[in-house]
C-alpha positions in Angstrom: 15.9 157.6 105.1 17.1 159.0 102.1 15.1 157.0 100.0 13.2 160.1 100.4 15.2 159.5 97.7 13.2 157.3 95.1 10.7 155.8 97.2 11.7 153.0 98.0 9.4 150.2 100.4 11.8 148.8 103.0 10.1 145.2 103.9 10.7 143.9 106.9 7.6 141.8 107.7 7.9 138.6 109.3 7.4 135.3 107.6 6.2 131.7 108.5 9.2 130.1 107.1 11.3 128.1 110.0 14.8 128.9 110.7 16.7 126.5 108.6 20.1 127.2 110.7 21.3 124.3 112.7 22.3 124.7 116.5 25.2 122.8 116.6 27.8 123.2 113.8 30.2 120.6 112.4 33.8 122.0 113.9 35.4 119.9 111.7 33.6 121.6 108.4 34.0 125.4 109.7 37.2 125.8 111.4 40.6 125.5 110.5 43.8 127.3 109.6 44.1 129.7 107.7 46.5 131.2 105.0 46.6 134.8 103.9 45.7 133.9 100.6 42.6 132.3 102.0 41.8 134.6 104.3 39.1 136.3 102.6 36.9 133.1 102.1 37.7 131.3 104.9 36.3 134.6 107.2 33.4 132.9 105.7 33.6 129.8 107.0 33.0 130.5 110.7 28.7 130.2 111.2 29.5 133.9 113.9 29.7 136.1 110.8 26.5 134.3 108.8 24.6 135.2 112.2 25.3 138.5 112.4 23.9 138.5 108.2 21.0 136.4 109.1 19.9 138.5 112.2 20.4 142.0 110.2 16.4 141.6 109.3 16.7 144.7 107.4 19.0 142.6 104.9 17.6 139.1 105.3 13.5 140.0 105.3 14.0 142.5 102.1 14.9 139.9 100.3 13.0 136.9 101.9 10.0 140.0 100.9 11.5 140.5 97.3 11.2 136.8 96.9 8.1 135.5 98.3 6.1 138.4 97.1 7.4 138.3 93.5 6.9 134.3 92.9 5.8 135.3 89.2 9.7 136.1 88.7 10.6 132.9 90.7 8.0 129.9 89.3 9.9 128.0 86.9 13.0 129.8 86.9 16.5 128.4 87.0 18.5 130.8 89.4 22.1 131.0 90.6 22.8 132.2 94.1 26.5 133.9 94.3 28.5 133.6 97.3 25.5 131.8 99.1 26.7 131.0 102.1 24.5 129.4 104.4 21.7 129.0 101.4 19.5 131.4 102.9 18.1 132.9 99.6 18.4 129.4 98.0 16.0 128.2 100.1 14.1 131.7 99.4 14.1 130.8 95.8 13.2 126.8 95.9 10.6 128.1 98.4 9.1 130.3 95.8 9.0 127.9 93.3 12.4 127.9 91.5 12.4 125.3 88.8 16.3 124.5 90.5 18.6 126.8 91.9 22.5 126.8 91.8 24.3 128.0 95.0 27.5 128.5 94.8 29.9 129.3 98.0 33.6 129.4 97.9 33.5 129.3 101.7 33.4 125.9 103.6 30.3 127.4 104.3 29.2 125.6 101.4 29.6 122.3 103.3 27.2 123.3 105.4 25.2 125.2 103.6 24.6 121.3 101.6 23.5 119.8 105.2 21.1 122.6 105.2 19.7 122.4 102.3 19.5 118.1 102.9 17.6 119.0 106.2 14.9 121.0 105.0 14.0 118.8 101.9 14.9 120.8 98.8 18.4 118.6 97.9 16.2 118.1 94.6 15.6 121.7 93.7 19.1 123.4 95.3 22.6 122.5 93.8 25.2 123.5 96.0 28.5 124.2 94.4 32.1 124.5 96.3 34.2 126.7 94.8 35.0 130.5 93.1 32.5 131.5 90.4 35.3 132.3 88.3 36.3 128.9 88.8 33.6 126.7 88.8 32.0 124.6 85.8 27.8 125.0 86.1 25.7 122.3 84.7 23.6 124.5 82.7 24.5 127.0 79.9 22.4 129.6 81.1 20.2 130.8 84.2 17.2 133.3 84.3 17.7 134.4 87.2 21.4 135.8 89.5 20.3 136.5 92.9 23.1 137.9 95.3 24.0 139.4 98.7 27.0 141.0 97.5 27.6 144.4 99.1 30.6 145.3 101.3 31.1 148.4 103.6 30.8 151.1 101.7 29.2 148.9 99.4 32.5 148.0 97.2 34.8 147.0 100.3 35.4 143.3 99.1 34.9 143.5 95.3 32.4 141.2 95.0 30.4 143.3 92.8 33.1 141.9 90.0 32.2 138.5 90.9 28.4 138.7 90.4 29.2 140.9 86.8 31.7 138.1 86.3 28.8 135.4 86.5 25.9 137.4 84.9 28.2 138.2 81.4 28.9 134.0 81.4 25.5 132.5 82.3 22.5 135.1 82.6 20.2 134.7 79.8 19.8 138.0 77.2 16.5 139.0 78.9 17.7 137.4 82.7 17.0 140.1 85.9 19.7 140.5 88.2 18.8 140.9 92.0 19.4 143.4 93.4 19.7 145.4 90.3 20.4 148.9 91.6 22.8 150.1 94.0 23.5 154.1 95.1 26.4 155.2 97.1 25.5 158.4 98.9 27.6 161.0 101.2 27.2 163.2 103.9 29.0 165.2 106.9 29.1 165.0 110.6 29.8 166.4 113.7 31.7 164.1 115.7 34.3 165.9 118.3 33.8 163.4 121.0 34.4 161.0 118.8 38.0 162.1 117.1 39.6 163.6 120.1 38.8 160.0 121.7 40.7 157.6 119.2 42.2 160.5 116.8 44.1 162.8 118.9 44.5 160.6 121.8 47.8 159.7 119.9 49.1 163.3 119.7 50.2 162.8 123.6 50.7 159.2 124.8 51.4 159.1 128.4 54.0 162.0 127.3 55.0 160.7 124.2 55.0 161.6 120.6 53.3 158.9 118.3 51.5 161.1 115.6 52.7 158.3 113.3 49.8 156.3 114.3 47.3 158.7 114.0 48.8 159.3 110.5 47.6 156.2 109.6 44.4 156.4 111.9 43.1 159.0 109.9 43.9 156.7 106.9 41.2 153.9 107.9 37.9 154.3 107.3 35.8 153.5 110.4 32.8 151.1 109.7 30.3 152.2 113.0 27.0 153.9 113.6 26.3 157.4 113.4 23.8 159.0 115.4 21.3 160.8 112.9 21.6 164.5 114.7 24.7 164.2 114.7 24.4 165.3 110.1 25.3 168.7 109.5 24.7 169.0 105.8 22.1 167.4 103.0 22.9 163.9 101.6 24.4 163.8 98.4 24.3 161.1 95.5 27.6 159.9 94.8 27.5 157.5 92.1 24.1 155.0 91.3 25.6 151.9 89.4 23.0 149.7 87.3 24.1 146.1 88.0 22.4 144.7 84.9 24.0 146.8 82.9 27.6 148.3 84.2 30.5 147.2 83.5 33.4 145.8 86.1 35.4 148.8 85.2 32.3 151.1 86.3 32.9 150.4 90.2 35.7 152.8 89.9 34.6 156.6 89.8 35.3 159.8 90.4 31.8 161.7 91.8 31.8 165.6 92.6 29.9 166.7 95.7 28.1 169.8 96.9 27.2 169.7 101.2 25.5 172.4 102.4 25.1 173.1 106.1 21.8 173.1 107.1 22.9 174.3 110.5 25.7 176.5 111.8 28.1 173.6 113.1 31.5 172.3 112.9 32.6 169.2 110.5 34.7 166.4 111.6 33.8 163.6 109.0 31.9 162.9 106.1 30.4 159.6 106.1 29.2 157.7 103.1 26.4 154.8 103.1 24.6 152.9 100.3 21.0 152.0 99.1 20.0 149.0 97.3 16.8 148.2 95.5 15.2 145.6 93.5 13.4 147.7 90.8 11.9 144.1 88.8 9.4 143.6 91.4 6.0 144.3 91.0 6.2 146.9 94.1 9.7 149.0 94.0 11.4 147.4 97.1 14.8 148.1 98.9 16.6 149.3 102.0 18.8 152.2 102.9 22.0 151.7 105.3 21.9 155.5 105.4 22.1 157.4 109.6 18.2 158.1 109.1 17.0 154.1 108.6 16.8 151.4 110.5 20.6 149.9 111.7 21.9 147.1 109.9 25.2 145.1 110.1 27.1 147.5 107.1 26.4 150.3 109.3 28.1 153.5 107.8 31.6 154.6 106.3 33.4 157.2 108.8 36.1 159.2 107.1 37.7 162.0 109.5 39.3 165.3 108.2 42.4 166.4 109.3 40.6 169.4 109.3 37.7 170.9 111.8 35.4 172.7 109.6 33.7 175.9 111.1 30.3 176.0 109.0 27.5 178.3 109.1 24.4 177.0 107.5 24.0 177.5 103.8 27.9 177.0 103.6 29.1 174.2 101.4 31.9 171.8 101.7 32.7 171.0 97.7 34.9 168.5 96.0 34.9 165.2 94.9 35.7 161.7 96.0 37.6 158.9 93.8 36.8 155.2 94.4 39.0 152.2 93.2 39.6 149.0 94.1 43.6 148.4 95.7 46.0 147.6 92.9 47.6 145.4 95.1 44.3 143.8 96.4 41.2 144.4 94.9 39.1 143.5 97.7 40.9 146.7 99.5 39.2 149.9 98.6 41.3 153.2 97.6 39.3 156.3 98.5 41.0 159.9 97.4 38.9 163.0 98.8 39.1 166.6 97.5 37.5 169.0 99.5 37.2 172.8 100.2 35.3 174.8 102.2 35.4 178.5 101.7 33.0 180.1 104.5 32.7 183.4 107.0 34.7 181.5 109.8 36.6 178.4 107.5 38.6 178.9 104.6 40.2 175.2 103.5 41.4 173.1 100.4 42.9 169.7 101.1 43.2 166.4 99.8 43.1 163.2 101.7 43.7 159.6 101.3 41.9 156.6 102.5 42.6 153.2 102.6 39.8 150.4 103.1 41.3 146.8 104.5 
């Protein structure tokens, strides 16, 4: 989809390389207890989550693609991998021809992601380093390359966008590529009745009672699912295209106007918001869009109900704007504030709404 937007070549091809994922895991490495403070990492430490990543071949084959087709970036290069967690793109890299590669996982992932890397043969080419990138001590001064899967629902959900700006400003050489290098949040509106009378206002009546206080905080949450691509009433809009060699941290906060015009007459229960990514240092322009339109993957999209049901008669246009920032209390939470007014033939509305990402 909406890389009607630049073109971009989704590449999902298959590849000769074998599964490097072992069929048993160690218990003993991946489970544990956790503590709220660790939470975040350890919900990397269980193999069920790198599955679901591994199998999205929309993620995984893009950039097996990016890699194996590019190996003039690759040959020679020392790269660092951030937030690697099993060593998938690691072993991509070495692969391709890295001169060495630097994976670091702050998971304990990263224990096995160092059994993986032993069993296919490439402990002299991959580093595997425990630990927070902020945190960490690398035995080199500088890298060529900073490959990472770092995007969150709604791209930004988990912040570790700061992480990989973190790492390229303290290791990435002056004329170093980052991968991906280009990232484009984008927003559109739905139709979805069914849906928010099902889990919306079922909690105006409960079995006779009163507990509007939930849905309060319903509407507050974001819902991370699958929309069904008739189910867009209006264009897609560009929020906000950040430049990830080149942006600062600060940048992942924004405040983007939008203009949606109905392209039918319809009613408006949600806008939803998805992302693209693309790798614009290959030879061939290469990335994949999480948008409605394009082929599922595991980020699916970013469901924010209105309070209001907009009546909208094609041509109309829901305006406003939408303000991203990371939690003050916990940056890997996302704040969303959206503006939005709709002044048509049937629907005349101005509201403001807040949204809470956790």
């Amino acid at each position: 989809m909406m890389v009607e937007d630049e073109g971009l070549e989704e590449t999902t091809e298959s590849s000769n390389l074998d599964d490097p994922i072992s069929d048993e895991p160690n218990d003993s490495l991946i489970g544990g207890e956790k503590t709220s403070a660790d939470y975040y990492f350890d919900s990397y430490s269980h193999f069920g989550i790198h599955e679901e990543m591994l199998k999205d071949t929309v993620r995984t084959k893009t950039y097996q693609n990016v890699i194996y087709q590019n190996i003039f970036l690759f040959r020679n290069k020392v790269v660092l991998d951030v937030g690697a967690g099993t060593g998938i793109l690691s072993l991509f890299c070495a692969k391709a021809g890295a001169k060495h590669v630097y994976a670091v996982e702050c998971s304990r992932m990263a224990d096995m992601a160092k059994e993986i890397v032993e069993a296919n043969g490439f402990s002299n080419v991959i580093t595997v380093l425990k630990g927070k990138v902020e945190e960490i001590v690398l035995p080199v001064a500088q890298v060529d390359i900073i490959i990472s899967e770092w995007m969150g629902y709604f791209l930004l959900f988990e912040n570790m966008l700061a992480t990989v700006l973190y790492a390229r400003d303290k290791w990435l050489i002056n004329d170093g590529i980052v991968l991906p290098d280009r990232a484009s949040l984008f927003l559109t509106a739905i139709e979805d009745a069914e849906y928010k009378e099902d889990k919306i206002e079922f909690w105006n009546n409960v079995y006779g009672f009163d507990m509007l206080c939930i849905k309060k905080q319903s509407m507050m949450e974001p819902l991370v699912d699958t929309v069904d691509q008739n189910q867009i009433v209006t264009n897609c809009q560009l929020l906000k295209t950040m430049d990830i060699s080149k942006m600062a941290s600060g940048d992942a906060s924004f405040t983007a106007p939008f203009k949606l015009v109905a392209e039918r007459n319809d009613y408006i229960h949600a806008l939803v918001a998805y992302f693209d990514v693309s790798f614009t240092k290959c030879h061939k322009l290469t990335g994949f869009s999480t948008g409605p339109r394009s082929r599922a993957t595991h980020w699916k999209q970013t469901v924010l109900y209105l309070e209001d049901v907009l009546t909208i008669g094609e041509g109309e246009a829901v305006v406003g704007s939408m303000t991203v920032a990371p939690n003050k209390k916990n940056p890997r939470d996302v704040d969303i504030m959206l503006k939005y007014s709709l002044n048509g033939e049937h629907c005349q509305v101005s509201r403001t709404q807040q949204y809470k990402m956790r």
